[in-house]
N, C-alpha and C positions, 0 to 999 in steps of 0.2 A: 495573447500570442502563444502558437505552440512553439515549445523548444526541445521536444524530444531529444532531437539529433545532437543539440547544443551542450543541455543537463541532460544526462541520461539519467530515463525514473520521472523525468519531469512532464506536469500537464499543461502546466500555464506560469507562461515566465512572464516579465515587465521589458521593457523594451531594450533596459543594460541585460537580458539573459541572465535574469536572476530568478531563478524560482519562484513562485509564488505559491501552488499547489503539486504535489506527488502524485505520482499514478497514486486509480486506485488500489489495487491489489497488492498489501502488504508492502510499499514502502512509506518513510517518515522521515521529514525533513532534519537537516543536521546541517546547519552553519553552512545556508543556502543549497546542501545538495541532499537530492533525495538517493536514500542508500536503503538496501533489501531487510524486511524484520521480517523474521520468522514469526508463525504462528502456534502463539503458545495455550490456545485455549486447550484444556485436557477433552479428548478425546475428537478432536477437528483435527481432520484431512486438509482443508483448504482454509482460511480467515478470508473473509472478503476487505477485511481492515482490523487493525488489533483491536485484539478484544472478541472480533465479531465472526463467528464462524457460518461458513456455508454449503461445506459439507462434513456430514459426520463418519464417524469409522462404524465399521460392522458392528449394529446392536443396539447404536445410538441413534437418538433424532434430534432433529431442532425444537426447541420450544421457545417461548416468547418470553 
């Protein structure tokens, strides 16, 4: 079930509109609600999820 409107941040709640998974782009669930985390990889413009970056800053590139 979506519950965007319901949880805001959220992908898929259970049927009480409880969270189950966070969007994906940088947010992370916290005591049922998904709240925004910054992306802290060093040198990423964008995290497509912590940890994981998808774009880099001038100079830099992805690697595996």
């Amino acid at each position: 079930m979506q519950c965007g409107k319901v949880v805001p941040g959220c992908k898929r709640c259970d049927r009480d509109k409880t969270c189950l998974q966070c969007a994906d782009d940088r947010f992370r669930l916290v005591a049922g609600a998904c709240v925004f985390q910054p992306c802290t990889v060093p040198h990423c413009l964008d995290c497509a999820s912590a940890g994981r970056c998808r774009l880099c800053s001038d100079g830099y590139r992805l690697t595996r």
